[in-house]
C-alpha positions as CSV (number, residue, x, y, z in Angstrom):
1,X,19.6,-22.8,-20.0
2,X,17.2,-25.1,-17.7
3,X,13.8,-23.1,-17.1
4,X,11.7,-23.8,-14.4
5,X,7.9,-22.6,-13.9
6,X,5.8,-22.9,-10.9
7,X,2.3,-22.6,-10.0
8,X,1.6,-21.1,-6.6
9,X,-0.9,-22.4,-4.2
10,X,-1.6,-22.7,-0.6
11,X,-1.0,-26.5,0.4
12,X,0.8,-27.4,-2.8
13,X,3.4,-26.1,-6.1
14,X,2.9,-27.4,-9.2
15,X,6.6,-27.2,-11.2
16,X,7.6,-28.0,-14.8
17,X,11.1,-28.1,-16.0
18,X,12.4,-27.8,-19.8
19,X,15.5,-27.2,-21.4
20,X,16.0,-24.2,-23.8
21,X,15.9,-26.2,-26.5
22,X,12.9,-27.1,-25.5
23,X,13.3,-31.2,-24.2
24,X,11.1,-31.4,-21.5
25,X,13.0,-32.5,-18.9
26,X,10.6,-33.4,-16.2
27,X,6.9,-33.2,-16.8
28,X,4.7,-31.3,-14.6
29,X,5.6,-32.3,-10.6
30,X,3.5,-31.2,-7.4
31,X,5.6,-30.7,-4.4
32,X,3.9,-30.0,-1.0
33,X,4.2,-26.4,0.7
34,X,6.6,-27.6,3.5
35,X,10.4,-27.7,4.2
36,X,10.1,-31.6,2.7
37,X,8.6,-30.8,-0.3
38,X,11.3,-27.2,-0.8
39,X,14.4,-30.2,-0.7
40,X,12.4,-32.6,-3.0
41,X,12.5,-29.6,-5.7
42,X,15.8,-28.6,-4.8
43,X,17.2,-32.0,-5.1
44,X,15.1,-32.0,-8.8
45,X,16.9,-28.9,-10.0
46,X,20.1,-30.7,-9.2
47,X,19.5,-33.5,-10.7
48,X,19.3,-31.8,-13.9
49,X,21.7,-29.0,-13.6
50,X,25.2,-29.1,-11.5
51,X,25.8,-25.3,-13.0
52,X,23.3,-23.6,-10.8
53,X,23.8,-20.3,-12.5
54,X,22.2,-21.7,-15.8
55,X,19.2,-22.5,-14.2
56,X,16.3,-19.9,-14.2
57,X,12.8,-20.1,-12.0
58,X,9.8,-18.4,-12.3
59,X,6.3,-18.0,-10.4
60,X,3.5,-16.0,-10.4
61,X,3.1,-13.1,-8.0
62,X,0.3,-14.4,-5.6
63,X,1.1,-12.7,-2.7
64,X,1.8,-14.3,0.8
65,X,1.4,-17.8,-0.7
66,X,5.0,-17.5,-2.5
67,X,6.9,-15.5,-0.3
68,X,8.4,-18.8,2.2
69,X,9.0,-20.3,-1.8
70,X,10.4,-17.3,-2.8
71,X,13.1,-17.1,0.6
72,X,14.0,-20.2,-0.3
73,X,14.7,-20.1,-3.8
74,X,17.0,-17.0,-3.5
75,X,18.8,-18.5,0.0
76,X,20.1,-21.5,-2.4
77,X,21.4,-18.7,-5.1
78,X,18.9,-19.4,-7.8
79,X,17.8,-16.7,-9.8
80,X,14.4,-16.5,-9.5
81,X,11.7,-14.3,-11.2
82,X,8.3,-12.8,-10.0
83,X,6.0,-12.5,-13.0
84,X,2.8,-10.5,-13.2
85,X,-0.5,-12.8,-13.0
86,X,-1.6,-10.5,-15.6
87,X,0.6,-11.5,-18.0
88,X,0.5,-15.0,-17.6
89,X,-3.2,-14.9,-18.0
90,X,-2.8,-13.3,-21.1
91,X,0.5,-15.1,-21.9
92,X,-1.3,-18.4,-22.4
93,X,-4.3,-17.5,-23.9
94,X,-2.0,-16.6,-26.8
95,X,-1.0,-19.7,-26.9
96,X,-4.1,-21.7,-27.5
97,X,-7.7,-20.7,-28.4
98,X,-8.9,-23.3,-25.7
99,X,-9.8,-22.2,-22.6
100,X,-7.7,-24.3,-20.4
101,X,-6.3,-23.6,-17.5
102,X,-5.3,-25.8,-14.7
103,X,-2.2,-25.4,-12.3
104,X,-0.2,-27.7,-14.1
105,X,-1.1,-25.7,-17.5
106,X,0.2,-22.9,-15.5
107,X,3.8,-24.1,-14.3
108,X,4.2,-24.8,-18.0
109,X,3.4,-21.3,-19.2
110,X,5.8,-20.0,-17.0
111,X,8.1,-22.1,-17.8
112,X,7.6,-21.2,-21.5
113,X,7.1,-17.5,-20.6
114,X,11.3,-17.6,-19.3
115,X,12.3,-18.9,-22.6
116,X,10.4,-16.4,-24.6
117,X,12.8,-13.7,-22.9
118,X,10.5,-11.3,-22.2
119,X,13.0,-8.8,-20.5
120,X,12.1,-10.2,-17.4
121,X,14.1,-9.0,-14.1
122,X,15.3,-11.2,-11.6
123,X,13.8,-10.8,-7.9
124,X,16.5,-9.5,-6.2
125,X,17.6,-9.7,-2.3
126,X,16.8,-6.2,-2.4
127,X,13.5,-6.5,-3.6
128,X,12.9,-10.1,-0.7
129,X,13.9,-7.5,2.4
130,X,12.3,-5.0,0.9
131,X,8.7,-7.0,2.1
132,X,9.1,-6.1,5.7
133,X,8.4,-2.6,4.4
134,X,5.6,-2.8,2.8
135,X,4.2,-5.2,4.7
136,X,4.3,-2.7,7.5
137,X,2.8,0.2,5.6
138,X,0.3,-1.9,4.3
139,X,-0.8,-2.9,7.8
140,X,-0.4,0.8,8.7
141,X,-3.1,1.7,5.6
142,X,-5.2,-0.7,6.9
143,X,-5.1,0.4,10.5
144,X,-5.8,4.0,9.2
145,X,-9.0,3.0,7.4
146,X,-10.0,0.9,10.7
147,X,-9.6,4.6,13.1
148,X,-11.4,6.4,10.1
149,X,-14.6,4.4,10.3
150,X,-14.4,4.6,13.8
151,X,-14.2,8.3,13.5
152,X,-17.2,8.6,11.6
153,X,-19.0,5.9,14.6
154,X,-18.6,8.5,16.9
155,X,-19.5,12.0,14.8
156,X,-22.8,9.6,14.2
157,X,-23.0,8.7,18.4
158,X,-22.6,11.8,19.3
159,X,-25.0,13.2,16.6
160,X,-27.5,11.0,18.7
161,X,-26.9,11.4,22.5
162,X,-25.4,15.2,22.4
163,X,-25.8,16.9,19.1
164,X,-25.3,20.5,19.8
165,X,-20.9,19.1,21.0
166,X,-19.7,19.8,17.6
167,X,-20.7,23.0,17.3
168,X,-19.3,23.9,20.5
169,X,-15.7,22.8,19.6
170,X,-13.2,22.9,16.4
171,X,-13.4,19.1,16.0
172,X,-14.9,15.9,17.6
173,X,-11.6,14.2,17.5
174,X,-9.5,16.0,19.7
175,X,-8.3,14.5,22.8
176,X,-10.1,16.2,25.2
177,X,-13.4,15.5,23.8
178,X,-13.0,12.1,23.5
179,X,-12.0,12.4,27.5
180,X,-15.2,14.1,28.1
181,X,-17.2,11.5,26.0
182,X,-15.1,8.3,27.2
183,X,-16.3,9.4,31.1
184,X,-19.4,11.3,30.2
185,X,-20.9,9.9,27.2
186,X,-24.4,11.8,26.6
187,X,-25.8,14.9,27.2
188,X,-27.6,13.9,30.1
189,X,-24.3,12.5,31.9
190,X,-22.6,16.0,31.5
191,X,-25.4,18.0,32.4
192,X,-25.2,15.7,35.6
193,X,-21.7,16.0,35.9
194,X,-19.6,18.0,39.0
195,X,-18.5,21.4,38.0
196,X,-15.2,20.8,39.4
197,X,-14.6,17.3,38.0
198,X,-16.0,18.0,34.6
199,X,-13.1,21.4,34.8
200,X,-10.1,19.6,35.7
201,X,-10.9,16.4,33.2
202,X,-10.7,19.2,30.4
203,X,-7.9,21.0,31.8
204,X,-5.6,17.7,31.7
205,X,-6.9,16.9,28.8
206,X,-6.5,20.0,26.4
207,X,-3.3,20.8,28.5
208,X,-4.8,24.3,29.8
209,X,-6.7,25.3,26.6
210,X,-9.5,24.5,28.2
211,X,-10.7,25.2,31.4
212,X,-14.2,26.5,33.8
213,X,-15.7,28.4,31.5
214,X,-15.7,25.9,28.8
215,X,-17.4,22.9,31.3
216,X,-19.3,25.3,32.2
217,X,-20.7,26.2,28.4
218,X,-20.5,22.1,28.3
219,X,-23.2,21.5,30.8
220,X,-25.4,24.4,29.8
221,X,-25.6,23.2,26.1
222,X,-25.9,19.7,27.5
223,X,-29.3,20.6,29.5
224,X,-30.8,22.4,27.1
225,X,-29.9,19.4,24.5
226,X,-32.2,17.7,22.3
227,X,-30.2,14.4,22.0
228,X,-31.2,10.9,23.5
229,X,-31.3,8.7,26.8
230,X,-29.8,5.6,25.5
231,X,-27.5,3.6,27.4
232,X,-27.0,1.3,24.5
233,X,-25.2,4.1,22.4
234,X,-23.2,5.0,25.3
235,X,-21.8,2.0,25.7
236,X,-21.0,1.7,22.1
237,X,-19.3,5.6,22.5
238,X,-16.9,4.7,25.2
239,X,-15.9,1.8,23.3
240,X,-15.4,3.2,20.2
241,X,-13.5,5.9,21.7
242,X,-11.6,3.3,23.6
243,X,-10.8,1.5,20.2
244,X,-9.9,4.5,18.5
245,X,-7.1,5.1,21.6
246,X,-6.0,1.5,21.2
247,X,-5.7,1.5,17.4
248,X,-3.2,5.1,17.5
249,X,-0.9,3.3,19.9
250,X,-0.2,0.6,16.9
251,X,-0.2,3.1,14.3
252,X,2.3,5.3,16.0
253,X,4.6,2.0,16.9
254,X,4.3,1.0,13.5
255,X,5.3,4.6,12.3
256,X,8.3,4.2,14.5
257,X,9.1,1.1,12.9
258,X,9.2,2.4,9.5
259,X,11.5,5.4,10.2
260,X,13.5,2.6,11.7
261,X,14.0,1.1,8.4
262,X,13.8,4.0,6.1
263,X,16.8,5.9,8.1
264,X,19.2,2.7,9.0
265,X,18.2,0.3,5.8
266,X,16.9,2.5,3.2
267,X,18.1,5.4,3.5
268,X,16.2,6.7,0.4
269,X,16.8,10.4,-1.1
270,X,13.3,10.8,-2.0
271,X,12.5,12.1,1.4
272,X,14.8,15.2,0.6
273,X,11.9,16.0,-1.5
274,X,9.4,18.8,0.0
275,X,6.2,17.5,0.9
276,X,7.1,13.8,1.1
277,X,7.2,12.4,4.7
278,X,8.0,9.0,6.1
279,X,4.7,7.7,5.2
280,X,4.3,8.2,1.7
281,X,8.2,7.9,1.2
282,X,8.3,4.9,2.5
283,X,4.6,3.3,0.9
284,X,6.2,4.6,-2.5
285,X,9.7,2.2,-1.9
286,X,8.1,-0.5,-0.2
287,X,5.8,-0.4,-3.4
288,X,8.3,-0.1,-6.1
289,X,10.9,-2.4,-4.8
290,X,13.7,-2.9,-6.2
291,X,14.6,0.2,-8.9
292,X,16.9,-2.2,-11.0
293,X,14.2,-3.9,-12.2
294,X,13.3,-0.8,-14.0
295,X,14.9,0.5,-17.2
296,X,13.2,4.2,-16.9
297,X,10.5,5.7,-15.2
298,X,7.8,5.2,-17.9
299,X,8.0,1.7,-16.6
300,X,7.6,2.2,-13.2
301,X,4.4,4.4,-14.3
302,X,3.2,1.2,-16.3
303,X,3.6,-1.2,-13.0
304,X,1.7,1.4,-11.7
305,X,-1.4,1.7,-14.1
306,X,-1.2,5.2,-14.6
307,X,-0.6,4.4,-18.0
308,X,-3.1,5.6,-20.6
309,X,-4.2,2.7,-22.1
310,X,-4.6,3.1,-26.3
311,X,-7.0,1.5,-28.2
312,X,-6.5,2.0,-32.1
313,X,-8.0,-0.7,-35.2
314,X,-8.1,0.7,-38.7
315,X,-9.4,4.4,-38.9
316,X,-10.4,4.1,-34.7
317,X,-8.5,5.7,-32.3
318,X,-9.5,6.9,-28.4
319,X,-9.0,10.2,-28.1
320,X,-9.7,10.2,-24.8
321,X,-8.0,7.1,-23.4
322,X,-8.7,6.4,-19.5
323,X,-6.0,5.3,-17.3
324,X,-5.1,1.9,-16.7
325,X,-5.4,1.4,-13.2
326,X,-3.2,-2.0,-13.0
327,X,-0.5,-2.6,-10.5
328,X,-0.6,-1.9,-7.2
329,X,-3.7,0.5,-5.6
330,X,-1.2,1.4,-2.5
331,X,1.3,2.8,-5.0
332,X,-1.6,4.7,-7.1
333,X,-2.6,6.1,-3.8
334,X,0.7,6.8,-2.2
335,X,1.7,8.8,-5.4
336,X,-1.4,10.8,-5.6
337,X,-1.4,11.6,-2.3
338,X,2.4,12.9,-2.2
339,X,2.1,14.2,-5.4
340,X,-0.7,16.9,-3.9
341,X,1.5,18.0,-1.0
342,X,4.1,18.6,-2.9
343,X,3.1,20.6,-5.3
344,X,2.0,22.4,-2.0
345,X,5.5,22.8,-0.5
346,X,7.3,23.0,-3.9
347,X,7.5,25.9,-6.5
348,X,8.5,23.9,-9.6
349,X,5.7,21.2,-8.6
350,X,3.2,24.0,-7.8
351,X,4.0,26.2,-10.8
352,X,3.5,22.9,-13.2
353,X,0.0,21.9,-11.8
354,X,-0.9,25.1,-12.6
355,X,0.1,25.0,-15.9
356,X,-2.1,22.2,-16.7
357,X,-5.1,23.6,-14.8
358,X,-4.5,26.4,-17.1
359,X,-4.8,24.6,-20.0
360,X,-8.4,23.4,-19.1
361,X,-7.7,20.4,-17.5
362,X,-9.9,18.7,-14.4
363,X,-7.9,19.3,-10.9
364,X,-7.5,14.8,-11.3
365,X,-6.0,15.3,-14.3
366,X,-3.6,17.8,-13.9
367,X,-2.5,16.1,-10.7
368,X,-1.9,12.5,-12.8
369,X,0.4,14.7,-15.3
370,X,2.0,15.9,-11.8
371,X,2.0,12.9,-10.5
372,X,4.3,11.3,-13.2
373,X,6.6,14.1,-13.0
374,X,6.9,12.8,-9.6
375,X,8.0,9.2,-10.8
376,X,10.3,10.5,-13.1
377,X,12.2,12.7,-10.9
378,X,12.5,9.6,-7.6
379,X,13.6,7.0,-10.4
380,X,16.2,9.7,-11.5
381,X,17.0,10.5,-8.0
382,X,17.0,7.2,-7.0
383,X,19.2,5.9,-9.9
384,X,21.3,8.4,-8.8
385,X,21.1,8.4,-4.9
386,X,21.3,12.4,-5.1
387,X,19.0,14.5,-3.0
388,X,16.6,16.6,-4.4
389,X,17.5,20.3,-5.3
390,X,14.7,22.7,-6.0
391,X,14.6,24.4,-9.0
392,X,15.0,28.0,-9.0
């Protein structure tokens, strides 16, 4: 076997190449990031192997930096595997006490790291198309987080320029209150505002919820209102609002996108479970990847860091070991998040969090013990491409 490692970077790779009997074979190389510099290592790998199939490559996960690489790599039929920073870091530090590390240190690691065999799992096509997912539920967390602080700018406008709203209605965040505020943003601009006008803006609005005797309890507590004359935070209302408009419009056509490719691509069974919609189905895929790569679910758990981690030297041993908290956060979140609705929706799920709360353990606690039940039943189901069926 031919083993190849490469160091990731932005502008440039650096590659080593050995053979598994461990002749160097070509000493460490830098190729540019660039279609010219893909053919130069291309034509390398040739050079020293006709029998592509004998020929393994491995690079460090780093993100958006490897993934034109990583296309590339697969598209000429090499088998190619992603490893863990983590354990490259820690990989060659075993090797040497030195603290040396430079990217042509690195290539050869990896290098050494594929001829250590350390049950690695080759990327898989599955695992390459799988990036448009999570690349669009990633952008669709990020876009969530963006309209939540924007939520909370406007509960802290409005607790300036017309305090007494928000007792006056369910939420802030309704459609028809942000109509009011976008065309009326202050007290003093609804207490100034037509009768008529402010009754049919809320009408269309709410849909007929609302209607005259709600603008008309509108512009009472607005003239008797405590909150400020400032145009300046006004301004900053009606575009905040208008942001907050503009930012749903993505969110919903990246939902749409999503259920585009979980129902004609993915076509996963873990959406048969209660309480797991489109979003957290699909963050917990896109996250995952390819299943093949795992050999059971305590591994998936482990990619996840919501392993305990154990710490035991001669007579000492945690008792109370923390989690890890490695591996993906958007996994760790999507999980925890399903995980509570549905042991909402679902008996058995329900019935076991419970269980644990019963047996003295925090609410977070209980849920993480729930929370790998979780895992365990979507590798099984997924292994299996069977949809769930409660149990009764």
């Amino acid at each position: 076997m031919i083993y190849i490692g490469i160091d990731v970077a932005k502008d440039k790779h650096d590659c080593f190449i050995t053979h598994s009997d461990g002749e160097v074979l070509s000493k460490s190389f830098t190729i540019s990031n660039n279609r010219k510099g893909f053919d130069s290592l291309f034509q390398k790998i040739i050079s020293v192997s006709n029998d592509l199939s004998k020929v393994k490559v491995g690079l460090e996960a780093t993100g958006h930096y490897s993934y034109n690489l990583l296309g590339f790599l697969l598209d000429k039929g090499l088998p190619t595997y992603v490893i863990n920073p983590l354990h490259t870091n820690l990989y060659r530090k075993s090797l040497s006490l030195r603290k040396t590390k430079t990217d042509q240190v690195d290539s050869r690691t990896i290098a050494t790291m594929m001829m250590s065999d350390m049950n690695l799992k080759p990327y898989s096509d599955t695992s390459y198309h799988n990036e448009e997912l999570k690349s669009l539920t990633r952008y669709r967390f990020d876009k969530v987080k963006e309209r939540a602080k924007l939520k909370s700018s406007v509960s802290r406008l409005v607790c300036i320029l017309f305090p007494e709203l928000e007792k006056l209605v369910p939420t802030l965040h309704m459609a028809s209150v942000y109509d009011l505020l976008s065309e009326f943003p202050g007290a003093d601009a609804v207490a100034a505002a037509h009768l008529t006008r402010l009754s049919n803006l809320l009408s269309e609005s709410s849909k007929g919820r609302y209607g005259k005797d709600t603008a008309v309890m509108f512009r009472e507590a607005a003239k008797s209102s405590i909150g400020s004359l400032m145009p300046a935070k006004s301004l900053e209302l009606k575009h905040t609002i208008k942001l907050i408009h503009e930012l749903t419009i993505e969110i919903d056509e990246i939902e749409t996108a999503i259920k585009r490719i979980m129902d004609e691509e993915i076509q996963s069974p873990i959406l048969t479970i209660p309480g797991i919609s489109y979003r957290m189905g699909a963050m917990i895929i896109a996250e995952i990847g390819d299943f093949s790569r795992f050999d059971s679910a305590d591994k998936i758990l482990a990619y996840a860091g919501m392993s305990p981690s154990t710490y035991q030297s001669g007579q000492l041993n945690n008792c109370h070991s923390h989690m890890e908290k490695r591996g993906p956060r958007y996994l760790r979140y999507a999980l925890y998040n399903a995980t509570k609705y549905v042991c909402h929706w679902d008996e058995s799920f329900g019935t076991y969090l419970e269980k644990k709360r019963s047996e003295g353990k925090h609410y977070n606690v209980a849920l993480s013990h729930a929370a790998k039940k979780l895992v365990r039943l979507i590798f099984a189901m997924e292994k299996s491409r069977r949809a769930y069926i409660p149990v009764p």
